[in-house]
Phi, psi and omega in degrees: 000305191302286158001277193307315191279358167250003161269333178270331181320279215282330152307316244243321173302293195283333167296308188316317183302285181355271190309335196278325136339243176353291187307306175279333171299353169307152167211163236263291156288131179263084198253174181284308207315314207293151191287318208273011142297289163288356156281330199281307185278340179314293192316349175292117167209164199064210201264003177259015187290333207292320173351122152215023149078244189241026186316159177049010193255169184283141197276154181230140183267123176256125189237010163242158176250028162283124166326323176197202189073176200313166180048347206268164179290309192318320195278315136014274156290345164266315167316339176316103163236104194072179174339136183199138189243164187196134159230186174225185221253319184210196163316066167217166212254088202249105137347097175252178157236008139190196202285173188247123193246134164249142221251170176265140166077055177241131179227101179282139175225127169260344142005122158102296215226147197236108190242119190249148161225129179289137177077286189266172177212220173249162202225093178256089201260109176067033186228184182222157163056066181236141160241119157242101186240150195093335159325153184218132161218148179210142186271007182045041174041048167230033175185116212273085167246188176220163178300314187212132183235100161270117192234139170043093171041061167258169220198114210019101173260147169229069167266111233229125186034062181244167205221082191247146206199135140048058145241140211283337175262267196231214181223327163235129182253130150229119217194169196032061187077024153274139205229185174017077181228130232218062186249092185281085190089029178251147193241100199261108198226163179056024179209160173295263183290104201256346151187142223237183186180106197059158196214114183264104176250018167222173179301291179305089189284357170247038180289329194255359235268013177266327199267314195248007163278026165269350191309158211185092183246130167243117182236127155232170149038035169259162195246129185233100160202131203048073152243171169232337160233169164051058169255066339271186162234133167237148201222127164076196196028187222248131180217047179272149165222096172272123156075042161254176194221137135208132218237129167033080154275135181270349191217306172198182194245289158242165173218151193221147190170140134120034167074034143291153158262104215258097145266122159243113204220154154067025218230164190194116197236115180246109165238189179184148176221042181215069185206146193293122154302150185263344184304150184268183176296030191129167180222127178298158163220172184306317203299330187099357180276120182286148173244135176209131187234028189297311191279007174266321189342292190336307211247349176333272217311351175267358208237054169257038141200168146265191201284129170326103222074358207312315192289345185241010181299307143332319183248334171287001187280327193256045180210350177294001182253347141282022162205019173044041147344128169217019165259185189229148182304345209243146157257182214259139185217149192226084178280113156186141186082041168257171189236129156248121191235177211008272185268346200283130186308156151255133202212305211256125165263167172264119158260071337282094176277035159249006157269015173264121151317136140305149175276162179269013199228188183262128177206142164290104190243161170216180189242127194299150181192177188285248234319327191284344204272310195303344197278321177289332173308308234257358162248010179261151177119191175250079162257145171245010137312037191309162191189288159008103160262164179247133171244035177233130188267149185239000000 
């Protein structure tokens, strides 16, 4: 008893330090000088580094957890003109009712307050320089949406510790010629198609492929656990992923295909294939079909990616001689320092990597490991134990 009442003591000590943190790092102007500004950026890394959001603009507080009207983050966001950096006031659960577009040179921070959005995510269509971090948004599988819909040439992004659940299309998009995105520290769960990097919407599967192999994607150190596909699947563009855990994939794990350029280095991929499914009794999908993938558990821990190109071989197999194809179905891929624990398989070889870019920039690498995956459980998400550092100087 005494045990327990000095473990809530000592929770009870450190949320108070938190919030008392939180208050004084607020500042009026989120200028680079402000601590909870310049801690924030300090954390950059990958091709979404350039992000800086709402930097130098006057912080706006959202103090209703209302879809919308006076206080609310939606009314926020329509005020927005040049820079705008938003926080919040307190603690809320806010019910939206249809997406949230977010403007260029915007930074939602959720710091401090454990801020939920319902149903609904965000919409970044044709914009730049946005960071969103600290979030929890989960769609209760009632809305064929996506949690962050990146779109139409939009362009350094940052999404940074978010906590995505339960949407009936994906939880992430980047697409139609968005470039430099940055997705750090998210904890993606509970869901099927959980994210794409490009989207093939015509027959002519390289009808788009000039607008959108500029894409430039960096995923770290995020959490893929009780999902069931596209942790991610990418087609054309630039893709590295370093130091991420996925965990009890219910159908596969990643897929790379149509001359994506994959480095995947240091990721830890944990399965079993004697373990209870978590799927609810289908997960709608657009097509109208319900989906459940609970009878894959078995043969998942051999699939935690599929075989190179896979997702698109079919069909470019049954449409190249009607679009002269003269690129190849399979992607470019450079796989090392990855880790497998329990049932789970190695699946993605390296094929020709010496067309995968090195990356240009500075990045904070470790060598997968149990310590690392447990570090990643227990800090991906909307945590504000952050213990994570950057060993990279700007």
């Amino acid at each position: 008893m005494m045990r327990r009442l000095t473990f809530a003591f000592i929770v009870m000590i450190a949320t108070m330090c938190a919030d008392a943190q939180a208050a004084q790092n607020t500042c009026e102007i989120a200028d680079a000088a402000c601590p909870m500004v310049a801690s924030l950026l300090a954390q950059r890394e990958g091709y979404g580094r350039d992000a800086t959001g709402g930097v130098s603009a006057r912080v706006t507080i959202v103090s209703s957890a209302a879809d919308s009207g006076p206080g609310s983050l939606r009314d926020a966001l329509a005020r927005a003109r040049g820079p705008t950096w938003i926080r919040f006031a307190s603690d809320m659960t806010i019910p939206l009712e249809s997406q949230l577009r977010v403007p260029s040179n915007v930074t939602i921070d959720g710091r401090g307050h454990r801020v939920t959005l319902l149903d609904y995510g965000f919409g970044i269509y044709g914009r730049s320089n946005v960071i969103l971090t600290h979030l929890t948004i989960d769609g209760r599988l009632r809305t064929f949406t996506q949690a962050v819909d990146i779109a139409n040439g939009s362009r350094n992004v940052w999404i940074d510790h978010l906590d995505l659940s339960r949407f009936a299309a994906r939880l992430v998009n980047v697409k139609n010629g968005s470039t430099d995105v940055t997705v750090s520290w998210v904890k993606f769960h509970d869901d099927d198609k959980v994210m794409l990097v490009n989207n093939i919407t015509s027959k002519n599967l390289f009808e788009h492929f000039d607008r959108d192999s500029i894409a430039r994607v960096t995923i770290h150190h995020s959490y893929f656990v009780d999902t069931m596909q596209r942790n991610p699947r990418a087609q054309f563009g630039t893709v590295h992923l370093y130091n991420n855990l996925l965990e009890n994939w219910d159908f596969y794990g990643m897929s790379f295909s149509l001359e994506a350029k994959a480095l995947v280095e240091g990721n830890i991929f944990i399965n079993a294939a004697r373990r209870a499914c978590k799927e609810p009794p289908y997960f709608p999908t657009v097509e109208g079909v319900n989906a459940n993938y609970c009878s894959y558990i078995p043969v998942a821990p051999g699939r935690s990616a599929l075989a190179n190109g896979e997702s698109d071989r079919k069909s470019y197999e049954q449409t190249k001689a009607l679009y002269g194809y003269t690129r190849g179905y399979k992607a470019f891929i450079s796989a090392r320092d990855n880790l497998y624990l329990r049932d789970a398989k190695a699946v993605l070889e390296s094929d020709q990597p010496e067309k995968v870019p090195e990356p240009s920039y500075c990045y904070t690498y470790d060598h997968a490991s149990p310590e690392l995956a447990e570090l990643i459980r227990t800090q991906a998400g909307n945590t504000d134990n952050d213990v994570w550092q950057s060993r990279c100087r700007r």
